[in-house]
C-alpha positions as CSV (number, residue, x, y, z in Angstrom):
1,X,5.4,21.5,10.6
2,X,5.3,24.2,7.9
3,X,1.9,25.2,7.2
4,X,-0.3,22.3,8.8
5,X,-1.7,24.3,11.3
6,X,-4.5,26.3,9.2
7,X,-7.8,25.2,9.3
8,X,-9.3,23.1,6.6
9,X,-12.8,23.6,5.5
10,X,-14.9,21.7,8.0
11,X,-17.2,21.0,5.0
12,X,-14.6,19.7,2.6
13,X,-12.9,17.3,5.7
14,X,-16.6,16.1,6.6
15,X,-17.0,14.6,2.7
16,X,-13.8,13.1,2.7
17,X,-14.5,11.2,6.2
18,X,-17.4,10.3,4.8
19,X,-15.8,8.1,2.1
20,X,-13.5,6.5,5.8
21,X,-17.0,5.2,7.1
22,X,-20.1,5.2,5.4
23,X,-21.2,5.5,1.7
24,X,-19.2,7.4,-0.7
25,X,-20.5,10.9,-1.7
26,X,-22.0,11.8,-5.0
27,X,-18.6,12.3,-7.6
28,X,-20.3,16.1,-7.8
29,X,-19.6,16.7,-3.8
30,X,-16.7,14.9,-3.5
31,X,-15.0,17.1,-6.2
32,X,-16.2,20.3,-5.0
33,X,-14.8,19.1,-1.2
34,X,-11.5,18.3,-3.2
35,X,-11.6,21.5,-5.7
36,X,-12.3,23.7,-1.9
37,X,-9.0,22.1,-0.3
38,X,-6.7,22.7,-3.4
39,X,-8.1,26.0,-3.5
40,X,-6.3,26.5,0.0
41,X,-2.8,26.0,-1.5
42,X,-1.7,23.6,1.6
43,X,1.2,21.7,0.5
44,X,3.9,21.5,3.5
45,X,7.1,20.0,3.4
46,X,8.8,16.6,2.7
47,X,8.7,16.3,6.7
48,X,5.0,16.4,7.1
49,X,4.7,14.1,4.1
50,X,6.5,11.7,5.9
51,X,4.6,8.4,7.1
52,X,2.3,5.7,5.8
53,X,-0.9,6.6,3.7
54,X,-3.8,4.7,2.4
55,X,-4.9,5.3,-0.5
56,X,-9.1,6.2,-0.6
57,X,-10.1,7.4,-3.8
58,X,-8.7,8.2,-7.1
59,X,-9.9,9.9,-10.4
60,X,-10.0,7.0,-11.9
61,X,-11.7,4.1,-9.9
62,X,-13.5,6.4,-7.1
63,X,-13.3,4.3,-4.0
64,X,-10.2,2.2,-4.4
65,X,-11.1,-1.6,-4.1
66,X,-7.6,-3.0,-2.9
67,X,-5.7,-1.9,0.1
68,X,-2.9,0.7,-1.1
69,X,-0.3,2.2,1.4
70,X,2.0,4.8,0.3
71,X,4.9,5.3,2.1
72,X,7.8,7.7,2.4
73,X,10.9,8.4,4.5
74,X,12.3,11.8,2.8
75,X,15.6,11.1,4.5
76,X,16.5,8.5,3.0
77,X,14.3,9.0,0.0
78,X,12.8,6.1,0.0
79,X,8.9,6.0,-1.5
80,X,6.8,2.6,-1.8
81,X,3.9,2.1,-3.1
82,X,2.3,-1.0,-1.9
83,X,-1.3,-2.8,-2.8
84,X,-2.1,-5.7,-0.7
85,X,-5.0,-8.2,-1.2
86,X,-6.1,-11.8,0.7
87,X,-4.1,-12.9,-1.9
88,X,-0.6,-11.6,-1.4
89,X,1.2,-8.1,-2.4
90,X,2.5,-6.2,-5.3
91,X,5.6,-3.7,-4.4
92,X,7.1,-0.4,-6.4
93,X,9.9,0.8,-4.6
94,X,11.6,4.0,-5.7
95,X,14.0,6.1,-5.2
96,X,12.5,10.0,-4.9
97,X,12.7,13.5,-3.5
98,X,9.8,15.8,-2.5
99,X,11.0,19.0,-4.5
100,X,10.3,23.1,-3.4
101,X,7.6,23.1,-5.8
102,X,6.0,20.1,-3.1
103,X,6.3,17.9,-6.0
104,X,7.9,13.9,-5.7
105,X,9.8,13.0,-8.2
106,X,10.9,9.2,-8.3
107,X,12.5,6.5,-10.1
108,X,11.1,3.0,-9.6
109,X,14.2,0.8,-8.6
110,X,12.1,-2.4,-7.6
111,X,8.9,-4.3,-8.1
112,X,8.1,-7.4,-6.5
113,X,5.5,-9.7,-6.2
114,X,4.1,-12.3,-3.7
115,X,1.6,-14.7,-3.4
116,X,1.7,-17.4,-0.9
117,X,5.3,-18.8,-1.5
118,X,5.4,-17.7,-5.2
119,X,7.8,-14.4,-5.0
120,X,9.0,-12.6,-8.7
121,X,10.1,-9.5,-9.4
122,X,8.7,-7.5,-12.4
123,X,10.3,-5.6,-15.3
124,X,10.4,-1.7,-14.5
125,X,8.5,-0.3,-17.9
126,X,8.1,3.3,-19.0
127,X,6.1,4.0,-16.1
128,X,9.0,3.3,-13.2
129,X,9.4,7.1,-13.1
130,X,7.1,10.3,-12.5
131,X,6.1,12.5,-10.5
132,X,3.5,13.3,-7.9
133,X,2.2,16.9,-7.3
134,X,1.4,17.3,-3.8
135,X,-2.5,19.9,-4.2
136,X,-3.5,19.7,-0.6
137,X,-1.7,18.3,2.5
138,X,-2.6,18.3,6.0
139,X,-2.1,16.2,8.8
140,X,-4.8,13.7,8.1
141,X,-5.3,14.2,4.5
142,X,-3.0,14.0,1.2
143,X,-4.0,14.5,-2.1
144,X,-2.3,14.4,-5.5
145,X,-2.2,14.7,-9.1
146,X,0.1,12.9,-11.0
147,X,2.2,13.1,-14.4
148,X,-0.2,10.8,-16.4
149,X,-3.2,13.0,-15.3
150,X,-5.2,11.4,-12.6
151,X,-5.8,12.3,-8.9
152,X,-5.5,10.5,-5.8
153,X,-6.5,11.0,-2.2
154,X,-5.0,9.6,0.8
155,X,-5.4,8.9,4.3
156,X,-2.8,9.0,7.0
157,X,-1.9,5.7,8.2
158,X,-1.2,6.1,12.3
159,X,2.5,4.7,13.2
């Protein structure tokens, strides 16, 4: 792995573990753990952003309420974003490439939709492409900002 093998703040990692098992740290703490990791300039390579990643927390909503994985093969490009309920799934799959600048850049190709036997696809709109800019990356940890402004950390899913 490129860079991977620095040490994170023990502080910073503690905050976001904390969000994995117990109550979710004040918004104040949790961005000061997130503003101390970007600080570090980690980013690595498409390779170590290989793999599976739940989503934990984003800008946005805080704690995510669904189950979100994020997945991406850099050899073949592929990139899905998939949330799952009780209820069935929604898929986005893409088409992308984790640039020098450790930024994904992707073009929606599919969505799809299932609940119970009921299976649709759904109209790509404006939003079927972007980009992701990888701000800290280790190998437990992944966050990012994207092109519409918010920010979203991740967990690594084990394989």
């Amino acid at each position: 792995m490129s860079d991977l093998d620095s040490s994170p703040p023990t502080a910073a990692i503690a905050t976001l573990e904390s969000l994995l098992s117990g109550p979710a740290p004040d918004r104040a703490t949790l961005q000061a753990a997130i503003a101390q990791l970007e600080r570090q300039r980690q980013r690595g390579t498409a390779t170590d952003l290989a793999g599976c990643w739940l989503l934990i927390w984003t800008s946005g909503n805080g704690r995510f309420p669904a189950r979100v994985v994020q997945c991406f093969t850099p050899e073949t490009g592929h990139f899905e974003n998939r949330l799952e309920t009780p209820l069935g799934w929604l898929s986005v799959r893409s088409q992308a490439t984790y640039t020098p600048q450790q930024r994904l850049e992707f073009v929606a190709k599919q969505a799809r939709v299932e609940l119970g036997a009921l299976r649709f696809g759904l109209p790509l709109g404006s939003w079927a492409k972007g980009w992701l800019q990888t701000t800290y990356l280790d190998r437990e940890w992944h966050l990012e900002r994207g092109d519409r402004g918010g920010l979203a950390l991740y967990h690594r899913l084990s394989n």
